[in-house]
BALOBA-1460 file (C-alpha; in Angstrom, 3 decimals):
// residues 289
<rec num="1" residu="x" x="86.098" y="-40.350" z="18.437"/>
<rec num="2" residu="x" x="83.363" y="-38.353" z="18.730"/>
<rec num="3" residu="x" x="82.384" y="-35.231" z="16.915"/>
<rec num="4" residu="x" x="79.286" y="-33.170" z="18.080"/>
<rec num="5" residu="x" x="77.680" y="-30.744" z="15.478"/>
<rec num="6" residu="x" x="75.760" y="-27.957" z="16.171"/>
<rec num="7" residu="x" x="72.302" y="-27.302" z="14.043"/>
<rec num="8" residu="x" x="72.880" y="-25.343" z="10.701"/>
<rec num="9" residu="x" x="73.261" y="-26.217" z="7.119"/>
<rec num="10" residu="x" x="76.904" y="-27.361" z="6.280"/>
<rec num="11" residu="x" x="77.574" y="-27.355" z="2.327"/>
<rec num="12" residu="x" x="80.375" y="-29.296" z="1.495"/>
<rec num="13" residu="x" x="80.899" y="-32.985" z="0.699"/>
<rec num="14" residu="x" x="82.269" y="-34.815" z="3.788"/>
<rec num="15" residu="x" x="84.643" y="-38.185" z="3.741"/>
<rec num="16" residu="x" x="84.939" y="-40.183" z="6.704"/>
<rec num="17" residu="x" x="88.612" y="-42.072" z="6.243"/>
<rec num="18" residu="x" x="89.337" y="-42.927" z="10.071"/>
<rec num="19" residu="x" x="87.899" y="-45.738" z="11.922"/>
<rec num="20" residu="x" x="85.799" y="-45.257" z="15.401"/>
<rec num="21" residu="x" x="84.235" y="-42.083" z="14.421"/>
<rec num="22" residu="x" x="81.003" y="-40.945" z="15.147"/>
<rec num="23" residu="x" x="78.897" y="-37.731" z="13.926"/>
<rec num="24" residu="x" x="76.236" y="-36.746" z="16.130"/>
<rec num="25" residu="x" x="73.506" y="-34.182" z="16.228"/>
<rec num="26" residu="x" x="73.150" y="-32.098" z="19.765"/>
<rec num="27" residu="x" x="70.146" y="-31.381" z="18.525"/>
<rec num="28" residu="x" x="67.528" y="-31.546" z="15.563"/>
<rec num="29" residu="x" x="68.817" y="-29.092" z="12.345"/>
<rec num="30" residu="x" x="71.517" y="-30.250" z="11.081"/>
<rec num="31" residu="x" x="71.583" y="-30.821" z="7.522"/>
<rec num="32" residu="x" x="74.923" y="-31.700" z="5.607"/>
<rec num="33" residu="x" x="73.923" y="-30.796" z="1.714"/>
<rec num="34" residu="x" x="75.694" y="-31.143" z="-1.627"/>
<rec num="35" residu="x" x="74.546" y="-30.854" z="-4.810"/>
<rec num="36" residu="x" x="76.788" y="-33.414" z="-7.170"/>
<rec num="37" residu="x" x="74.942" y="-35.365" z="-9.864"/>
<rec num="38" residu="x" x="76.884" y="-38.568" z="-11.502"/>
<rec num="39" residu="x" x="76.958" y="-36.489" z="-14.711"/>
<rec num="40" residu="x" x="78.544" y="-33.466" z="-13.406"/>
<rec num="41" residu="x" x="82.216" y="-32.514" z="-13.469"/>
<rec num="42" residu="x" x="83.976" y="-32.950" z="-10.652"/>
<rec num="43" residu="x" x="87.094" y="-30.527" z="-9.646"/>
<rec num="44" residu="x" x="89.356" y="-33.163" z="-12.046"/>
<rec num="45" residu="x" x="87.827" y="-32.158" z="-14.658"/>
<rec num="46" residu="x" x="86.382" y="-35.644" z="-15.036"/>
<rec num="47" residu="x" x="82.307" y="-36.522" z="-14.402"/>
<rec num="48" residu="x" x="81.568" y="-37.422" z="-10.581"/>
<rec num="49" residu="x" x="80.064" y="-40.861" z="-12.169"/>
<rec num="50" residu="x" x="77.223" y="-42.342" z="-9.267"/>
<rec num="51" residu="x" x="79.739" y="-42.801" z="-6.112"/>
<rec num="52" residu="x" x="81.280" y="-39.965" z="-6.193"/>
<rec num="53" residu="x" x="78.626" y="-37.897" z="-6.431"/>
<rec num="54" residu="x" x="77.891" y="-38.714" z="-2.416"/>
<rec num="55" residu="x" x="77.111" y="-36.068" z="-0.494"/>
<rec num="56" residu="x" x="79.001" y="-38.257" z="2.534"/>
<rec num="57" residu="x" x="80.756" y="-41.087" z="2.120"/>
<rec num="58" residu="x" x="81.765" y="-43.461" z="4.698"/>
<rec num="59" residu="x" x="85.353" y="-45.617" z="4.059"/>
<rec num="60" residu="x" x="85.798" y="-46.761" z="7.118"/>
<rec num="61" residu="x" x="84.325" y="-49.237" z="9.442"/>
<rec num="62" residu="x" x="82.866" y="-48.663" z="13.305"/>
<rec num="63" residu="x" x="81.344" y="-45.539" z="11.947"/>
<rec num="64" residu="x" x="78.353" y="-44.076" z="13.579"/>
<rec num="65" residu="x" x="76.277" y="-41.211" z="12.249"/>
<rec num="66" residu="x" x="73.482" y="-40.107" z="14.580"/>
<rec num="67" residu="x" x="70.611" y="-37.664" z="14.286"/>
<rec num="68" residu="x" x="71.487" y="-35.998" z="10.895"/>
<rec num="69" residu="x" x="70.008" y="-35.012" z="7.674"/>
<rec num="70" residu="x" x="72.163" y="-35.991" z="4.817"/>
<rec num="71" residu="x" x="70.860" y="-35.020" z="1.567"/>
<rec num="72" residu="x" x="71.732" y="-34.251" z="-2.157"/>
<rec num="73" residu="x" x="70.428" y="-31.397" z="-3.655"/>
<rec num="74" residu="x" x="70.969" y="-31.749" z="-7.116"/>
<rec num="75" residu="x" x="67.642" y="-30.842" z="-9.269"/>
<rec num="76" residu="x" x="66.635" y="-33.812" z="-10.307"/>
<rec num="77" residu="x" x="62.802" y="-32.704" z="-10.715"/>
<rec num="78" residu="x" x="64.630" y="-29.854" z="-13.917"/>
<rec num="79" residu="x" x="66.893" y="-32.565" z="-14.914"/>
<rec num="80" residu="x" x="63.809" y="-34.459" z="-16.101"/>
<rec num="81" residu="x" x="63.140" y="-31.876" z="-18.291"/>
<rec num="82" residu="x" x="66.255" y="-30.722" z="-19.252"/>
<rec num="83" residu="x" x="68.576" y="-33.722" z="-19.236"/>
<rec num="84" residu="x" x="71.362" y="-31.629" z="-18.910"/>
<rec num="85" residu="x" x="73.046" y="-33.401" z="-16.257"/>
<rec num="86" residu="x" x="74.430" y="-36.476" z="-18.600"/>
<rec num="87" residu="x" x="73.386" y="-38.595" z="-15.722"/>
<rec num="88" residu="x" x="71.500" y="-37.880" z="-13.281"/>
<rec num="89" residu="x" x="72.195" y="-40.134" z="-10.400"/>
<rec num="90" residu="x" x="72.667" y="-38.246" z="-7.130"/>
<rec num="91" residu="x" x="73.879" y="-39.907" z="-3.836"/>
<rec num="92" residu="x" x="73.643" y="-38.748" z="-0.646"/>
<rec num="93" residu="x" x="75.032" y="-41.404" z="1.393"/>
<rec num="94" residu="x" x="77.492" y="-43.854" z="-0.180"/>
<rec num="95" residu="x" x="78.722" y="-46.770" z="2.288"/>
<rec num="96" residu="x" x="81.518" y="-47.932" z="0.667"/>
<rec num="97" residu="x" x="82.607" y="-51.393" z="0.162"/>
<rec num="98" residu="x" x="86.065" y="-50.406" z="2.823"/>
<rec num="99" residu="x" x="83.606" y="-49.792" z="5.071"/>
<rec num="100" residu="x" x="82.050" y="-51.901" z="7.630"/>
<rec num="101" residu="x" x="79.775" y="-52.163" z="10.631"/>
<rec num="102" residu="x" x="78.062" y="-48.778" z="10.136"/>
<rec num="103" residu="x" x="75.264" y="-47.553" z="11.913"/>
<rec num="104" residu="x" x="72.557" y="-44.715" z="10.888"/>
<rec num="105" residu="x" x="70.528" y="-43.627" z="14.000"/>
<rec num="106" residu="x" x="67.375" y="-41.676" z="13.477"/>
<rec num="107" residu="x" x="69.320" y="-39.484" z="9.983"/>
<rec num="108" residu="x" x="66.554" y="-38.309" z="7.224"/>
<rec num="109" residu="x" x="68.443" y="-39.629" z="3.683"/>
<rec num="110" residu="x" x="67.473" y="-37.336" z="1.396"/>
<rec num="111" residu="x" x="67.772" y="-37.404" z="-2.601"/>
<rec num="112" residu="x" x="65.931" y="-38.987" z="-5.981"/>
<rec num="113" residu="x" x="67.735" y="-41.155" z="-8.373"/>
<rec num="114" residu="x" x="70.165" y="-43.551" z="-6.288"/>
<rec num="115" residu="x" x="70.100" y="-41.836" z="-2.778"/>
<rec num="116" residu="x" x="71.436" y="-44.275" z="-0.854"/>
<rec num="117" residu="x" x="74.216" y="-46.509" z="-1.558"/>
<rec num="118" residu="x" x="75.422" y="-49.504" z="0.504"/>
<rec num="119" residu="x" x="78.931" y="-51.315" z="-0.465"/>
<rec num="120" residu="x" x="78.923" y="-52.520" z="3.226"/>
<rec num="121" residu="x" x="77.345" y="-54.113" z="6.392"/>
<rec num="122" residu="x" x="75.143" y="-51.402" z="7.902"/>
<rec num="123" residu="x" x="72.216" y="-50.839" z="10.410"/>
<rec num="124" residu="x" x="70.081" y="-48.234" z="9.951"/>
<rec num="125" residu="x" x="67.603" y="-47.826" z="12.885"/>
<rec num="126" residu="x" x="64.620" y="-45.141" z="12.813"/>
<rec num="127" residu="x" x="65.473" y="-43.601" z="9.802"/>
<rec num="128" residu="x" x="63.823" y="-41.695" z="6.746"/>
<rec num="129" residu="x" x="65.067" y="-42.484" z="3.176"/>
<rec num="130" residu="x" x="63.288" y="-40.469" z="0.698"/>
<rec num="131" residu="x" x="63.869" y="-40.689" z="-3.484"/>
<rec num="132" residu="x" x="62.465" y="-42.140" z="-6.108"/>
<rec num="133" residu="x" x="64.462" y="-44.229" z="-8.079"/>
<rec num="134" residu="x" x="66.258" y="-47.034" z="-6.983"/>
<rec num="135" residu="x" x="66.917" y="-44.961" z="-4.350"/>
<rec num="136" residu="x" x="68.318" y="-47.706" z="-1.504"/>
<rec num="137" residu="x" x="71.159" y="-49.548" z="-3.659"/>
<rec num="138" residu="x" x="74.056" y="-51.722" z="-3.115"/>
<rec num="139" residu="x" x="75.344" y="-55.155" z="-2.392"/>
<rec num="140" residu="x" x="75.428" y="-54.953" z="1.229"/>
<rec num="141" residu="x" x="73.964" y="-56.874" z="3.908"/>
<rec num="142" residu="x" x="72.086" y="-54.024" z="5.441"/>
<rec num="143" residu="x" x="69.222" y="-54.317" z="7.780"/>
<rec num="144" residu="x" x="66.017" y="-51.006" z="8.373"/>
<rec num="145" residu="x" x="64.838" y="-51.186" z="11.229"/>
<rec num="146" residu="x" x="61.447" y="-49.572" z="11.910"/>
<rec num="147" residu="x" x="62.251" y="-46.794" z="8.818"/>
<rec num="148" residu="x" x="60.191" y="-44.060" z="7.105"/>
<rec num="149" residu="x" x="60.556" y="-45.259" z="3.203"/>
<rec num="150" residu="x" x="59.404" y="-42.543" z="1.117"/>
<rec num="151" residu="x" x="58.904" y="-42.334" z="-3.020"/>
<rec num="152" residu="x" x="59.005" y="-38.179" z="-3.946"/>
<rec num="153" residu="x" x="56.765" y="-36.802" z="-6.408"/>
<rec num="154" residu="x" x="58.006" y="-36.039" z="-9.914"/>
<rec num="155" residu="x" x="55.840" y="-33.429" z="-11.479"/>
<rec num="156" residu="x" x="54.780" y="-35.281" z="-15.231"/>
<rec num="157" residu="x" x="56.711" y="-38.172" z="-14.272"/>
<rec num="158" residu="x" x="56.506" y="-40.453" z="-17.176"/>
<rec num="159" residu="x" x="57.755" y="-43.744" z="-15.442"/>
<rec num="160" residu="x" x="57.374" y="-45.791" z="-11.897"/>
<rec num="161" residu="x" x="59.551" y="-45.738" z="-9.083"/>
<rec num="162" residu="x" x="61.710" y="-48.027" z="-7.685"/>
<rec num="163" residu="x" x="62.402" y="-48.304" z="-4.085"/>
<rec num="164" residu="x" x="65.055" y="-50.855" z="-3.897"/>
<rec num="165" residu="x" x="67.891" y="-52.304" z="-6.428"/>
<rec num="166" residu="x" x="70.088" y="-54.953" z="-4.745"/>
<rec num="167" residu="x" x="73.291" y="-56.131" z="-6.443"/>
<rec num="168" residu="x" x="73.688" y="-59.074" z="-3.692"/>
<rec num="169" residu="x" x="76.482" y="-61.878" z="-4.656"/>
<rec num="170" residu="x" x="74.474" y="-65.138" z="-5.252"/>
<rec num="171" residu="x" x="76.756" y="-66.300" z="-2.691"/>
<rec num="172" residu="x" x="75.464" y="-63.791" z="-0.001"/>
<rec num="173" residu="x" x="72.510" y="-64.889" z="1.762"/>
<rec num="174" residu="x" x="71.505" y="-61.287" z="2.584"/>
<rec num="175" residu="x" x="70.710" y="-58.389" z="0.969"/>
<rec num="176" residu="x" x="68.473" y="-54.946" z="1.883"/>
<rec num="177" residu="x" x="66.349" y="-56.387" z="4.654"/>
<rec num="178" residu="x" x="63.534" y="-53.824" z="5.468"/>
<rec num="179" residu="x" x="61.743" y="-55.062" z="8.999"/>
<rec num="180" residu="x" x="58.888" y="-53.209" z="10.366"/>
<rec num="181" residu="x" x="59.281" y="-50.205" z="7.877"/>
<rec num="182" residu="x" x="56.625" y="-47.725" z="6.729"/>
<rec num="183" residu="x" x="56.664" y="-47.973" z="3.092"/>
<rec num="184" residu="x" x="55.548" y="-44.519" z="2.311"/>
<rec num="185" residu="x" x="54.825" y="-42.038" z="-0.462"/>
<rec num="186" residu="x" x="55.313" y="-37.987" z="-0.583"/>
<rec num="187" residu="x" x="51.299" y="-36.172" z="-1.921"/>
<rec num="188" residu="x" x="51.167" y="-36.646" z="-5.787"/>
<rec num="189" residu="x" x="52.524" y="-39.768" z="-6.019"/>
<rec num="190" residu="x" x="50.261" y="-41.781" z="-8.243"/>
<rec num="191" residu="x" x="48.798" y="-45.193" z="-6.722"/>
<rec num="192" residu="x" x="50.015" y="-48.333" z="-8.040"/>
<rec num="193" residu="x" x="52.819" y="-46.461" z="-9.275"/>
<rec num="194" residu="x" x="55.761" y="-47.492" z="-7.769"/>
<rec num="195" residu="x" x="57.546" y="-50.941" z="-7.503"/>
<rec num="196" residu="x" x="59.274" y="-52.534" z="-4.242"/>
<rec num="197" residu="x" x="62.815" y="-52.550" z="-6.065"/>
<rec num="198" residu="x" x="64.192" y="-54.735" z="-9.442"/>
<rec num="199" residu="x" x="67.536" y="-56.774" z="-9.786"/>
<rec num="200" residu="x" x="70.481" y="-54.946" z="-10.271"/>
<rec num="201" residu="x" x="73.363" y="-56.937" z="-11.753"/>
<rec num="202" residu="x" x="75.911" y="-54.412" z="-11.652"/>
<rec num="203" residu="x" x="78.268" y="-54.523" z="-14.804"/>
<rec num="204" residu="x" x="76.571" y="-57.332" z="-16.001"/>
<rec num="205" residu="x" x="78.545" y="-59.445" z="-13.650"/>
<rec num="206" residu="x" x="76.641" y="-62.935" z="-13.699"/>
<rec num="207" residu="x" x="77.754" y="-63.720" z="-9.800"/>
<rec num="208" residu="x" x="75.344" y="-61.201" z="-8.538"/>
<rec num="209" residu="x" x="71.836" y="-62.469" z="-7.878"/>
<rec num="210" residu="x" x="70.306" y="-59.803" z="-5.749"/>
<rec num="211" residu="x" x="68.264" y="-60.076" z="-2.643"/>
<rec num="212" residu="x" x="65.807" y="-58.098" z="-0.598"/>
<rec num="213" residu="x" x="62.938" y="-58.988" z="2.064"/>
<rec num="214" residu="x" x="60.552" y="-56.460" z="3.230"/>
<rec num="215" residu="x" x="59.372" y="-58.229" z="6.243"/>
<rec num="216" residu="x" x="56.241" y="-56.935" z="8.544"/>
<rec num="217" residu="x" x="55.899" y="-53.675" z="6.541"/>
<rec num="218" residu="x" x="52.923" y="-51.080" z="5.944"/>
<rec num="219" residu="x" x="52.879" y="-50.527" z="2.436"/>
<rec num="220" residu="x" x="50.650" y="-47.521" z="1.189"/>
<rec num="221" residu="x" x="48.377" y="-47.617" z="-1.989"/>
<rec num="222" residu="x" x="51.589" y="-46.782" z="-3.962"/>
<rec num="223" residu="x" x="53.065" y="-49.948" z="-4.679"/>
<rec num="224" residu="x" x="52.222" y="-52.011" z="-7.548"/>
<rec num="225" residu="x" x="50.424" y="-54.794" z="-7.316"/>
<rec num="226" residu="x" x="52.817" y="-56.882" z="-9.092"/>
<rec num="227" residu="x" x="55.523" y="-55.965" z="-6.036"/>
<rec num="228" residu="x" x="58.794" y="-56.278" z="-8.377"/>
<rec num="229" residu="x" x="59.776" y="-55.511" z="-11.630"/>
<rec num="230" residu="x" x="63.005" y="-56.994" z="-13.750"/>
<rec num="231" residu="x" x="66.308" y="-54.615" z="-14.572"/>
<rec num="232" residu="x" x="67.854" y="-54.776" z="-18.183"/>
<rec num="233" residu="x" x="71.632" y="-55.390" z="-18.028"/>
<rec num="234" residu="x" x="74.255" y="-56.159" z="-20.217"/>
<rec num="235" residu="x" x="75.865" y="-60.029" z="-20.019"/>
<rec num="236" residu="x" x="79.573" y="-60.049" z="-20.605"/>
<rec num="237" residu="x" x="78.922" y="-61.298" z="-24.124"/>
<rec num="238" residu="x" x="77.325" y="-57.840" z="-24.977"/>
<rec num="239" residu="x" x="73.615" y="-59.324" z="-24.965"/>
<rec num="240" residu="x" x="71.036" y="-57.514" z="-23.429"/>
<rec num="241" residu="x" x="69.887" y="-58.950" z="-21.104"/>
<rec num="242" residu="x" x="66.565" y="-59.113" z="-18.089"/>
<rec num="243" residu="x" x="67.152" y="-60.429" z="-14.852"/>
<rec num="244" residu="x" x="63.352" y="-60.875" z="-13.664"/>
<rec num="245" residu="x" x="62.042" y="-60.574" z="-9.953"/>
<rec num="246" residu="x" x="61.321" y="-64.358" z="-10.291"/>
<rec num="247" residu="x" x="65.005" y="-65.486" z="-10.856"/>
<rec num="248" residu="x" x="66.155" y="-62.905" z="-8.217"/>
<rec num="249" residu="x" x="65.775" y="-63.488" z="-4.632"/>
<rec num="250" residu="x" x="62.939" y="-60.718" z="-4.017"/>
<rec num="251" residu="x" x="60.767" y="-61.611" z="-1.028"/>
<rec num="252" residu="x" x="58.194" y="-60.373" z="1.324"/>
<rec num="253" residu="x" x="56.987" y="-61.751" z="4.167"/>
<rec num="254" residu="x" x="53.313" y="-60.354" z="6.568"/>
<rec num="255" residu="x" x="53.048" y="-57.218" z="4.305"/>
<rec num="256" residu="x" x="49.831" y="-54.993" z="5.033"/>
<rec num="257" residu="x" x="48.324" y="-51.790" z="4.018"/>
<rec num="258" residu="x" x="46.970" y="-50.958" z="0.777"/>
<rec num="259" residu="x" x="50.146" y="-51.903" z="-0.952"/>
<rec num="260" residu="x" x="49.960" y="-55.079" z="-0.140"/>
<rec num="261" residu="x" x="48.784" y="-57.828" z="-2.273"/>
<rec num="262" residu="x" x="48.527" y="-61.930" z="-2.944"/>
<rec num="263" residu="x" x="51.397" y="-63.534" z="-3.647"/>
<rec num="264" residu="x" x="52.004" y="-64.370" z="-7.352"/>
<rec num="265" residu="x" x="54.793" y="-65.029" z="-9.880"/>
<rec num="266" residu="x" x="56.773" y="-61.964" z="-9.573"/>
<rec num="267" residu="x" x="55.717" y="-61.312" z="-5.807"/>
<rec num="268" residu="x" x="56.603" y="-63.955" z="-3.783"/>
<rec num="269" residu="x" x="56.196" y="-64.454" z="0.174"/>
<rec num="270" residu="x" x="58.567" y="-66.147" z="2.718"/>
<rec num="271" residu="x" x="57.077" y="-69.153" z="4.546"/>
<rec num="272" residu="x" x="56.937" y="-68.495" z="8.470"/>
<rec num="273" residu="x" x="59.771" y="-70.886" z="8.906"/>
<rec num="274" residu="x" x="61.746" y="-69.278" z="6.213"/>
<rec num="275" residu="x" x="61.548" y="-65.480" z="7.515"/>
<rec num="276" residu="x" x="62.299" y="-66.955" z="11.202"/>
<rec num="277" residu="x" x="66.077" y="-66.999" z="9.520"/>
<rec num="278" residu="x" x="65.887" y="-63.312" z="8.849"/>
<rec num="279" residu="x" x="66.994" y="-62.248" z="12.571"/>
<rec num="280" residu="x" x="69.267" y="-59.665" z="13.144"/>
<rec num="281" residu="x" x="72.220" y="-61.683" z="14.058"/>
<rec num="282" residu="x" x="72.054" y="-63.506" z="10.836"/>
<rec num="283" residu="x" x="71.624" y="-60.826" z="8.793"/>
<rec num="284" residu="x" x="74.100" y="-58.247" z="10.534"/>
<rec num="285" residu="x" x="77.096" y="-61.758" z="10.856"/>
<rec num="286" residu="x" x="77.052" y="-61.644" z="14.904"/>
<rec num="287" residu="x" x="77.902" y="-57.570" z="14.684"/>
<rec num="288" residu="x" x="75.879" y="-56.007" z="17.615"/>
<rec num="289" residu="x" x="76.295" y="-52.354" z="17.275"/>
């Protein structure tokens, strides 16, 4: 099924439950928007916590969304200041783990702590994804395609940025795949500022070891030199824990621009024979969208 939406801005949060469906632009303008941070409270009384917080969600699979801006509008830039949120994660995408074999065609993602979140195997082709902290997340196999990755500016920000937090399963040989993306940064964004993601072992669970490649990417003067950065977790003996960039599976593989940089302990680089492995089919399981 396919549902064709005129331009204008739709506020409201939007749930896709039925398989097959497909939202499509007939032409440039249309923005779905929401404004839902994780520590807000929700109609139930209870805090939206980081998925429900999406802006849409997708919980189904065969699901195509085409031409859209999706964003989350929550002020996260106040927020800083303020902390009044209680949590400040904002989605504005959320492909959730019932979902499968989801495609994003040409969409702008738009948010700044955890924008986009992938539970599921996804394709996201000519796309911009714009935030600022960890802001493409998840345990899926997903694969970018020739995508506008942007950091935002956070006036006084008093930290780096994180583009990427993967929470592969060690036994999932794919995680966030970036191919032939513009990594990318909005004016004010410090250089050297921002890292290419850290290791996110959700819940402390010890069977996740995640993974992400950015393979033939630009990467502007942003980026740390250093590439990767650990993530702090908690094991399930209540020790705090790091998992580091070099235990992960955090690769690269023909970077260039002035983000990119020799490969060292925490930045490492895929041999040509290891990134020929990183082809579509592999990545994606056979799906062809």
């Amino acid at each position: 099924m396919t549902i064709a939406i005129e331009p204008g801005v739709y506020r409201e949060k939007v749930r896709i439950t039925a398989p097959g469906v497909t939202l499509t632009a007939t032409a440039p303008g249309v923005v779905i928007v929401f404004g839902a941070a994780a520590g807000h409270l929700a109609p139930d009384g209870k805090p939206w916590g980081t998925g429900r917080s999406a802006t849409v969600t997708i919980d189904a699979p065969d699901v195509t969304l085409r031409g859209l801006t999706i964003r989350n509008d929550f002020d996260y830039i106040a927020d800083t200041v303020s902390h009044a949120s209680g949590g400040a994660q904002a989605v504005a995408l959320d492909v959730a783990r019932t979902a499968d074999r989801v495609l994003v065609d040409r969409c702008a993602i738009e948010g700044y702590q955890d924008t986009l979140y992938l539970g599921a195997r996804t394709l996201l082709r000519r796309c911009r994804v714009a935030g600022t902290v960890d802001f493409v997340f998840g345990g899926a196999a997903a694969l970018f395609q020739g995508c506008d990755i942007v950091t935002r500016h956070v006036p006084a920000a008093t930290g780096g940025g994180f583009v990427a937090a993967p929470s592969t399963l060690a036994a999932d040989r794919f995680g966030l795949v970036f191919d032939r993306c513009h990594v990318t940064r909005e004016a004010g964004v410090p250089d050297r500022s921002t890292w290419l993601g850290r290791p996110w072992r959700a819940g402390g669970n010890m069977a996740i070891l995640g993974a992400a490649a950015f393979l033939r990417c630009r990467l502007d003067a942003h980026i740390s030199a250093d590439g990767w950065t650990g993530m702090g977790f908690t094991d399930p003996t209540g020790v705090r824990r790091t998992l580091t960039p070099e235990e992960a599976r955090l690769f690269e593989w023909r970077s260039h621009g002035p983000g990119a940089a020799p490969a060292g302990p925490a930045r490492r680089y895929l041999t040509d024979a290891e990134a020929a492995g990183f082809t579509p089919d592999a990545i994606l399981q056979g799906w062809v969208p």
